[in-house]
C-alpha positions in Angstrom: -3.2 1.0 30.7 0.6 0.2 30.4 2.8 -2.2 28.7 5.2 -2.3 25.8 3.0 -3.8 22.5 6.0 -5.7 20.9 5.5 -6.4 17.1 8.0 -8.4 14.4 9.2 -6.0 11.3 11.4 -6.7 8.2 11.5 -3.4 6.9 12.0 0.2 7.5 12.4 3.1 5.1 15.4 4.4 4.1 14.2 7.9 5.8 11.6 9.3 7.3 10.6 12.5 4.4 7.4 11.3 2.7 8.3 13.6 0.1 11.1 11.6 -0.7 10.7 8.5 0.7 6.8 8.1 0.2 4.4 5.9 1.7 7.3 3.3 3.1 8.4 6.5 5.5 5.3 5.4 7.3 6.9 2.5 8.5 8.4 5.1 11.2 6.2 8.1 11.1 2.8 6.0 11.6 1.4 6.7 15.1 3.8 10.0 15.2 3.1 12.0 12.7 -1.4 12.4 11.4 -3.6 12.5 8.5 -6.4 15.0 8.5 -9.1 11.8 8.9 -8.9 8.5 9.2 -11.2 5.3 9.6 -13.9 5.2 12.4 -13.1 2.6 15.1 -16.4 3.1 16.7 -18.0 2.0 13.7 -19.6 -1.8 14.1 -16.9 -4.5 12.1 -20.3 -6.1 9.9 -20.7 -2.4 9.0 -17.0 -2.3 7.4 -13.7 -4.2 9.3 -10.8 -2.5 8.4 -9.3 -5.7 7.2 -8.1 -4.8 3.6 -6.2 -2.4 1.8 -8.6 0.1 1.4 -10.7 2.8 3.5 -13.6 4.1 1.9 -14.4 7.9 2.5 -18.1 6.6 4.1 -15.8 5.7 7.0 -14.4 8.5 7.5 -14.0 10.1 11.0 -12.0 14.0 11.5 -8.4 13.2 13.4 -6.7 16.5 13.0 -9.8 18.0 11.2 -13.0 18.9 13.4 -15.0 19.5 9.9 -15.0 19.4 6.1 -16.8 20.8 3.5 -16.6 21.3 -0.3 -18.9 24.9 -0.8 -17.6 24.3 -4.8 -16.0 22.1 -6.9 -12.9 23.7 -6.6 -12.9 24.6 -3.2 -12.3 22.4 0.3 -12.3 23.8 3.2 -10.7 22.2 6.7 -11.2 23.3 9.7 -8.9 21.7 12.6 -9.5 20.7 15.9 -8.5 23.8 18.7 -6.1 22.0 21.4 -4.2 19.4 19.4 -0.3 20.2 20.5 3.0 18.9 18.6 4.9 16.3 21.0 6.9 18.7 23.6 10.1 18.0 21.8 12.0 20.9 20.2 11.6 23.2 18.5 8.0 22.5 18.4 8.4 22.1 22.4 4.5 21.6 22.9 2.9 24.1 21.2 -0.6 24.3 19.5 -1.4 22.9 15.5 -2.6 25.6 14.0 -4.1 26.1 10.2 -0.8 27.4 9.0 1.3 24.3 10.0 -1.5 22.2 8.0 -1.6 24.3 5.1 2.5 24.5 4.9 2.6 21.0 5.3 0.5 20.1 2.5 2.1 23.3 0.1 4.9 21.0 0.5 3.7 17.7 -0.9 2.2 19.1 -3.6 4.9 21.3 -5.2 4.3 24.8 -4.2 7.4 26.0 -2.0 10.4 26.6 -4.0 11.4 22.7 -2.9 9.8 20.0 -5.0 9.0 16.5 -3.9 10.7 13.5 -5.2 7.8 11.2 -4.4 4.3 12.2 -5.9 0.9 11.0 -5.8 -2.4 12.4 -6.8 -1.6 16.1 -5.1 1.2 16.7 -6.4 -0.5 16.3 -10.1 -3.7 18.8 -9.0 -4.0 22.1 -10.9 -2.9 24.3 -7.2 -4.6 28.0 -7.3 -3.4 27.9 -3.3 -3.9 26.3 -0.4 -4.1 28.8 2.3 -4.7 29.4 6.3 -7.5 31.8 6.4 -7.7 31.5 10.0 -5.8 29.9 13.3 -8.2 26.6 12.5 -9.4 27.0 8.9 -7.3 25.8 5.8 -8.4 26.6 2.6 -8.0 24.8 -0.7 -8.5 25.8 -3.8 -8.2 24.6 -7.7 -7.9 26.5 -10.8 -10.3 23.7 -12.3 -12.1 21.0 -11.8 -11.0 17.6 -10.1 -12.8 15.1 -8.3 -10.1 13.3 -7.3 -9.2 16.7 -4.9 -11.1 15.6 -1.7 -9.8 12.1 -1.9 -6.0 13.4 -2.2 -6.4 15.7 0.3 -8.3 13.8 3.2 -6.3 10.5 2.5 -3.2 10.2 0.4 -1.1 8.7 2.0 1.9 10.9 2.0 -0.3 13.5 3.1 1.2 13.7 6.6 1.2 16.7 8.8 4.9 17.4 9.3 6.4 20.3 11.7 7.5 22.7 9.1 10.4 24.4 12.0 12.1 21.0 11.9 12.2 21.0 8.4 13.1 24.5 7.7 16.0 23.6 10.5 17.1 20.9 9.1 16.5 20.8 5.5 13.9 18.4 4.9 12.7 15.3 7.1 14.8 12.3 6.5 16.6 11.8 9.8 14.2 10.0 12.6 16.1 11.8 15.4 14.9 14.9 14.3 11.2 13.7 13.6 8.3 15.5 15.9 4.6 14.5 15.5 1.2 15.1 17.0 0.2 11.3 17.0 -0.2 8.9 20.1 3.4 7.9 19.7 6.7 9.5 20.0 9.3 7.8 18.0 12.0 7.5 20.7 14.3 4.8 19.2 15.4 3.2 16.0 18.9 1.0 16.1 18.7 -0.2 12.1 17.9 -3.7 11.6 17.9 -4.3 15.3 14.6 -2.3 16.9 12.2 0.6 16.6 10.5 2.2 19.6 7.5 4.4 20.2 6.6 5.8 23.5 3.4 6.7 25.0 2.5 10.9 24.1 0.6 11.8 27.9 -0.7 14.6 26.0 -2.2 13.2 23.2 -5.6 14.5 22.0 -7.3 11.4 21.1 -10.0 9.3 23.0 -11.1 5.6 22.3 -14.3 5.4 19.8 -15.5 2.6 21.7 -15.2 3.8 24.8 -15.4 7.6 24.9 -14.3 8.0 28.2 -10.7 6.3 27.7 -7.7 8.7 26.7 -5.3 6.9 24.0 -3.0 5.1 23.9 -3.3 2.3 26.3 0.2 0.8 25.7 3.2 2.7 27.3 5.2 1.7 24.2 5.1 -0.1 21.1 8.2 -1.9 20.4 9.2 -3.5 16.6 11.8 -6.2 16.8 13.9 -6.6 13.2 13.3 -10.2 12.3 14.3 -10.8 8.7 13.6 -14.7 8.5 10.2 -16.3 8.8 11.3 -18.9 11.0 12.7 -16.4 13.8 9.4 -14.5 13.5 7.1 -17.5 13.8 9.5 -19.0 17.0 9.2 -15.4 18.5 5.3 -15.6 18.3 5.3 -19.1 19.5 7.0 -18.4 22.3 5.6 -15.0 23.1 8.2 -13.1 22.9 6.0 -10.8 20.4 2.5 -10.0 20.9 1.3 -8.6 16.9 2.1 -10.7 13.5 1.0 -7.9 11.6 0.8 -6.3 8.3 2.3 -3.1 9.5 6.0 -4.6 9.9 5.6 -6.6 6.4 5.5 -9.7 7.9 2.4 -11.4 7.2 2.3 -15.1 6.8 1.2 -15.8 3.3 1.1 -19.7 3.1 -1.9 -22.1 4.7 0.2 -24.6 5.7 2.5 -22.6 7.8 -0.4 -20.8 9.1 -2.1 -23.9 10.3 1.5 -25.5 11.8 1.7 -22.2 14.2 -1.9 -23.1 15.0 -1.1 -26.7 15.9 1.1 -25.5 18.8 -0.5 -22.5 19.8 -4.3 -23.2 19.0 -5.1 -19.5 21.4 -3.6 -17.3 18.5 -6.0 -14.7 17.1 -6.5 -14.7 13.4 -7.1 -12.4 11.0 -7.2 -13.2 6.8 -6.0 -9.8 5.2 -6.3 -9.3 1.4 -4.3 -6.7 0.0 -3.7 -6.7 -3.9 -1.9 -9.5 -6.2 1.3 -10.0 -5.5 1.6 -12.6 -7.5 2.2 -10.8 -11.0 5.3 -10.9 -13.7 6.2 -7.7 -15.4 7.4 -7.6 -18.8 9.8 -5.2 -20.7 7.8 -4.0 -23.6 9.9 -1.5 -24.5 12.4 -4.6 -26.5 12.2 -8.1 -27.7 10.4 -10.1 -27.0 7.6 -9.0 -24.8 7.3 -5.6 -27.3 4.9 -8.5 -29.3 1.9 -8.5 -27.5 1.4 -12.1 -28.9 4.2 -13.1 -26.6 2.7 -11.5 -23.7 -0.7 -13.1 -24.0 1.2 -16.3 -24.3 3.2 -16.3 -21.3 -0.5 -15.7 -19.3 -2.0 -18.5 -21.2 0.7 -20.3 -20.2 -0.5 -20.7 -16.5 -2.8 -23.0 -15.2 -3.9 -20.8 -12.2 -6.1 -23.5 -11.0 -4.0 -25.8 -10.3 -1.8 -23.6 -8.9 -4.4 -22.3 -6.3 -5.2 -25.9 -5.5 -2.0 -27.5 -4.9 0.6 -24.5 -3.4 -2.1 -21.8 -2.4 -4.5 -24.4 -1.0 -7.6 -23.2 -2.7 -7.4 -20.2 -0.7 -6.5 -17.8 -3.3 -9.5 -15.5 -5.1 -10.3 -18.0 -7.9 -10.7 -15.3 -10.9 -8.0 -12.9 -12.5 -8.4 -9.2 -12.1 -7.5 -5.8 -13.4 -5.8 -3.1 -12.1 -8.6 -2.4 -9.4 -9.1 -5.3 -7.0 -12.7 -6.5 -6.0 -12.6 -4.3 -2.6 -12.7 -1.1 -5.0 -16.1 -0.5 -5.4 -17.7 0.3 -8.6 -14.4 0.8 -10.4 -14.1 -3.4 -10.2 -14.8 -5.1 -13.0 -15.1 -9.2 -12.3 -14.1 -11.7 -14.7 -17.3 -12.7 -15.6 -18.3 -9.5 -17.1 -14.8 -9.2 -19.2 -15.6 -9.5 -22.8 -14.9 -13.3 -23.9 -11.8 -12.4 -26.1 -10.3 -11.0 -22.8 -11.6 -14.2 -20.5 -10.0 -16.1 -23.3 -6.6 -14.4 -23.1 -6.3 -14.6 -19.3 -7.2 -18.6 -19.5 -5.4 -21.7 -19.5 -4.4 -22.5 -22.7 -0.9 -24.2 -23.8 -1.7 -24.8 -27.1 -3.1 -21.5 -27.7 0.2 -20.4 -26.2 2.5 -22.3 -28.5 0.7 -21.5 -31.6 1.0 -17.3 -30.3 4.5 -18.4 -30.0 5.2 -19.7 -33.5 3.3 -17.1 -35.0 5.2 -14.2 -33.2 8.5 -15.4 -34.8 9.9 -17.3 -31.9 10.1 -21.3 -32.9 11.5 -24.2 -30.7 15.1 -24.2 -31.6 16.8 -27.9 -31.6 16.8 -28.0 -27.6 13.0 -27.2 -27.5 13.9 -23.4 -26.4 12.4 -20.4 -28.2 14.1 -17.9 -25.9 15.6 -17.2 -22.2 15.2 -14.3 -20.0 15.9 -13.1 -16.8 13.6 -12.4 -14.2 13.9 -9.0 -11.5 12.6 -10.9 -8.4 12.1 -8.8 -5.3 13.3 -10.7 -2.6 10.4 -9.2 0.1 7.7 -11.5 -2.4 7.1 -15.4 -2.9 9.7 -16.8 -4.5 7.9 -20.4 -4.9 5.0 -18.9 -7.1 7.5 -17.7 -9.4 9.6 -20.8 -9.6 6.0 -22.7 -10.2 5.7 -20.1 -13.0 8.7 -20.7 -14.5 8.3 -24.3 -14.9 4.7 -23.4 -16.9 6.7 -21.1 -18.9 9.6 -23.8 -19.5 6.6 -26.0 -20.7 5.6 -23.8 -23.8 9.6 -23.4 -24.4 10.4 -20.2 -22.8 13.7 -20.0 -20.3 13.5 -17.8 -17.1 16.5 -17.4 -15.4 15.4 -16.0 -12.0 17.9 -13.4 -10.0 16.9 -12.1 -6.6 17.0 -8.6 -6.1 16.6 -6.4 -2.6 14.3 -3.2 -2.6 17.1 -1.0 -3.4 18.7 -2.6 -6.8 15.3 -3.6 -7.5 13.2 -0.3 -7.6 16.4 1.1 -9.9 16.4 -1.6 -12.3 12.5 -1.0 -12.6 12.7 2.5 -12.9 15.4 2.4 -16.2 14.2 -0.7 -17.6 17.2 -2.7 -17.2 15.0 -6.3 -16.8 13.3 -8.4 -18.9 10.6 -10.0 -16.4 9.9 -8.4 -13.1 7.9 -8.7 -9.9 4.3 -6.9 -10.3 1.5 -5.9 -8.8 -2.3 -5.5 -9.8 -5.7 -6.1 -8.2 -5.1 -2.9 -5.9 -7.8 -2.3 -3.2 -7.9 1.5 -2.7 -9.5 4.7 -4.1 -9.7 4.5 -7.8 -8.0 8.1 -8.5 -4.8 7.2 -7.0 -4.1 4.9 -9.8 -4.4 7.8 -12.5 -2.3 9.6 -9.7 0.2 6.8 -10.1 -0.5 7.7 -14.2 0.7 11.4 -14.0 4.2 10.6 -13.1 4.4 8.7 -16.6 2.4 11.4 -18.5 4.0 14.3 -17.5 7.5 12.4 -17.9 8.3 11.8 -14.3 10.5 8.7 -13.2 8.4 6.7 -10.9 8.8 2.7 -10.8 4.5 2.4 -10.6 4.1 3.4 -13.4 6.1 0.3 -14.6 2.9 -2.1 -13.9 1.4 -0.2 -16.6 3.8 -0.7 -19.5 6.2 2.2 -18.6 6.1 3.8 -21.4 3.0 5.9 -22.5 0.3 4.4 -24.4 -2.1 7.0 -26.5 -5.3 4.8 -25.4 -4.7 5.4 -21.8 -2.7 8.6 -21.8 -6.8 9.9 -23.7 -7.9 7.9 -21.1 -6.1 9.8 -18.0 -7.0 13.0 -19.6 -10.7 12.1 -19.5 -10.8 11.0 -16.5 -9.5 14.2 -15.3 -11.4 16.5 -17.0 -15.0 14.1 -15.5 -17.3 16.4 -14.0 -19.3 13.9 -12.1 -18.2 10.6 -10.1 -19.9 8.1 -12.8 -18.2 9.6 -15.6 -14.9 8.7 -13.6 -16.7 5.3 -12.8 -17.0 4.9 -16.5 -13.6 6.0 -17.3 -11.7 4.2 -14.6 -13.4 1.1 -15.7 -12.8 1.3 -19.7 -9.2 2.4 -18.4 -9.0 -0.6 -16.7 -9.8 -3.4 -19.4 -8.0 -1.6 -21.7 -4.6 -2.0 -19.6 -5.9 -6.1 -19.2 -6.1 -6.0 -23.2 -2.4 -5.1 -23.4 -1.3 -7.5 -21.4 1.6 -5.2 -19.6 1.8 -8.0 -16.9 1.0 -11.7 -16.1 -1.3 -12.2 -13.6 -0.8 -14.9 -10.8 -3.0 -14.2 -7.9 -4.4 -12.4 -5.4 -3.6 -14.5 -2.1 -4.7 -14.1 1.1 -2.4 -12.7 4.1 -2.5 -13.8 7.9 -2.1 -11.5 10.2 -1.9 -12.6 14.2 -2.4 -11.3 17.8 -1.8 -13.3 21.7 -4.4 -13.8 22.8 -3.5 -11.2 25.8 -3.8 -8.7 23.3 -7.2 -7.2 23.7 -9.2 -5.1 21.2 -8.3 -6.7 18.1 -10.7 -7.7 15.7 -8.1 -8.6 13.0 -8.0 -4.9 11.5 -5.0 -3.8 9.6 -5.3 0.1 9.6 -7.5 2.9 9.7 -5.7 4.5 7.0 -2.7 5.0 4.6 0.1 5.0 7.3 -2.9 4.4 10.1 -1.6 1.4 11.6 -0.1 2.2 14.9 -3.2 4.2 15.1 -4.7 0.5 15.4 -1.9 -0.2 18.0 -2.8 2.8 19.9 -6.6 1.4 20.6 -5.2 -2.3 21.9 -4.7 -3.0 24.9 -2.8 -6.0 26.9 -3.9 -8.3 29.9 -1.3 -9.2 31.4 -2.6 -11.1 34.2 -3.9 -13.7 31.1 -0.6 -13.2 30.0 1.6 -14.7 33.1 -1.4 -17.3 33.5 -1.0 -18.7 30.6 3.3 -19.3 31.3 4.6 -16.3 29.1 
């Protein structure tokens, strides 16, 4: 036990209110403030290694929650573990988690109280009959019809934090980090913007080790994230140990091979772990005006990539080979692979210049007398790899298409997104999660909500899959969703909202003093420090080896 785990981050949320902020408010609530369930660390890493983007429900283990069960298809009932106590900071000041604090908590993300969330997912969209504490540890929740996307949305969405409804009621709502109190393993004790974050050890907490039973969590006194916005001060911090975690939970994994393998050269003890998330790699295009509103022009500009020799030669063959949809190949039974696309589709999404040009002509959109048909801009979001988009844009050049490329941070970027002021834009496809949070995603568009997700789907609605979201809602079973979910998806491929790159792997690293880590990213939405809080540090192997 002891020790401050010290990790590199570029980013941190605006505030700390996942109803206004959404998932990026984990960045400071994760390891403060719980989810109902998350991921079992005891379970054996060839069973399933917590090493992507996604944990399935088979994995799941009760954190607040004791129990679940689903008596009907419109009712879940939750009943939470007796002795769990909010961090003894006031006005919680110690005391017990009860039902009530639960169902309030979750009232609030999905609409109910007079206050409505600005950022939804999947509950916010369910048809609410109530969700109610029927006893100190039992929280009922009921539908006024069917959806199988309920249990899902309730156990792990991940704005589905438990939040101390006194602090909110004091204050307002939950933006300010000062004012945040938690049950989790970690007190969030310090946050100087774009300098550090830290977390201290909660004596109290009610968690043990899954490994080892016997062994109260955390093990770290603190865990302390350093702001380090350039690569190069990141990668000198880790070569010289003045960090102990590379990892996915402060955004800065390293993306590329080669820089991967230099850190390596010098400090041949790091601990590796290759984490796929989704494609990053992916152009959006304004449909709603010229000229990506011809879908002949959008096939094009995919046709116009040879992704092959763009693997080999900046990605180092390392990248996954074939295109995907919507749902990456960690998704279970919702993924579709390439090989089982119909052939028009495999057709579209292959290299094909000629077939590009001739789409081109045929679209209205001719070389003029300097070989250009037409120029646009490009939205790109400075946190994402700029060098696969400047490869792009030489491809693009090739079949006479200009991209001038402007870099954008998070908060002119999401904007722009959000009221269509671009004409390309940074994606993002292949996701590796539960299938119904993508229709989640959906609902904002459908029911006329602004929401920048729903821009990797067109942005504006499309009859096929607006029929499509409807039926996937109304499914009474889990293969009619299957079924749905997978039409869905080929159907979005077919329009051709977006121009798939690739899905590239991410590198996450530990010291090798850092003890427990089997290269795991999180246990679940907003469940990384919860991976922090079962590591350990030896710090013995630490002054041995000269750090």
């Amino acid at each position: 036990y002891g020790g401050t785990l010290t990790y590199a981050y570029r980013l941190f949320a605006k505030n700390t209110d996942p109803s206004i902020e959404g998932g990026w408010a984990g960045f400071q609530l994760s390891g403060v403030n719980e989810q109902l369930v998350q991921g079992d660390w005891g379970l054996p890493r060839d069973e399933f290694g917590f090493t992507g983007n996604y944990v399935p429900t088979s994995t799941f283990r009760g954190n607040l929650a004791e129990s679940w069960e689903q008596p009907d298809d419109r009712t879940f009932i939750v009943k939470i573990k007796p002795g769990i106590h909010w961090h003894d900071k006031a006005p919680m000041n110690g005391r017990e988690l009860t039902a009530e604090d639960v169902a309030w908590a979750y009232r609030r993300h999905s609409g109910l109280l007079d206050w409505k969330p600005e950022y939804t997912e999947t509950l916010f969209g369910l048809p609410w009959e109530s969700i109610e504490a029927t006893d100190k540890y039992t929280v009922v929740f009921k539908l006024t019809e069917l959806r199988l996307s309920m249990v899902r949305a309730i156990l792990a969405e991940s704005t589905a934090l438990v939040l101390p409804r006194e602090v909110i009621e004091q204050h307002g709502d939950y933006t300010d980090w000062r004012n945040v109190v938690g049950t989790g393993p970690f007190m969030l004790t310090q946050h100087v913007e774009n300098v550090s974050m830290t977390r201290t050890r909660n004596p109290n907490y009610h968690g043990f080790d899954e490994k080892y039973p016997d062994n109260r969590l955390p093990y770290v006194d603190e865990v302390k994230g350093l702001f380090m916005a350039e690569e190069a001060t990141r990668l000198a911090a880790m070569r010289t140990g003045q960090i102990d975690m590379y990892h996915r939970f402060g955004a800065t994994t390293i993306r590329k091979p080669e820089v991967l393998n230099a850190l390596l050269a010098t400090n041949p003890d790091l601990q590796v772990g290759t984490y796929f998330q989704r494609a990053l790699q992916v152009s959006g295009m304004n449909i709603r005006k010229p000229p990506f509103d011809d879908i002949r022009v959008r096939q094009a500009m995919q046709m116009a990539l040879d992704r092959d020799a763009i693997n080999d030669s900046y990605y180092g063959g390392f990248a996954q080979r074939n295109p995907s949809g919507y749902f990456g190949n960690a998704s279970g039974p919702v993924y579709t692979p390439f090989d089982e696309w119909p052939k028009q589709l495999q057709d579209e999404y292959s290299y094909n210049p000629e077939k590009a040009e001739q789409l081109l002509d045929e679209a209205g959109y001719p070389r003029g007398a300097d070989g250009v048909r037409f120029e646009v801009t490009y939205d790109h979001r400075d946190l994402i790899d700029l060098g696969y988009v400047e490869i792009a844009a030489g491809y693009w050049k090739e079949i006479g298409v200009e991209v001038e490329i402007n870099i954008h941070d998070t908060g002119s970027w999401v904007p722009r997104r959000v009221n269509g002021l671009y004409d390309m834009t940074t994606g993002d496809q292949a996701w590796d999660q539960a299938f119904s949070k993508l229709f989640g995603w959906y609902s904002n568009l459908v029911e006329g909500r602004e929401n920048h997700l729903v821009e990797y789907l067109g942005g504006v609605p499309d009859p096929t899959l607006i029929r499509l979201y409807h039926a996937f809602n109304a499914a009474t079973d889990e293969s009619q969703q299957i079924r749905i979910a997978k039409e869905f998806d080929l159907y979005a491929l077919s329009q051709h909202f977006q121009v798939f790159g690739f899905k590239a792997p991410k590198y996450q690293l530990a010291q090798p003093w850092v003890k427990g880590w089997n290269g795991e990213s999180f246990l679940q939405d907003q469940g990384d420090v919860q991976v922090f809080a079962r590591l350990w540090l030896d710090r013995d192997l630490k002054a041995e080896m000269g750090f």
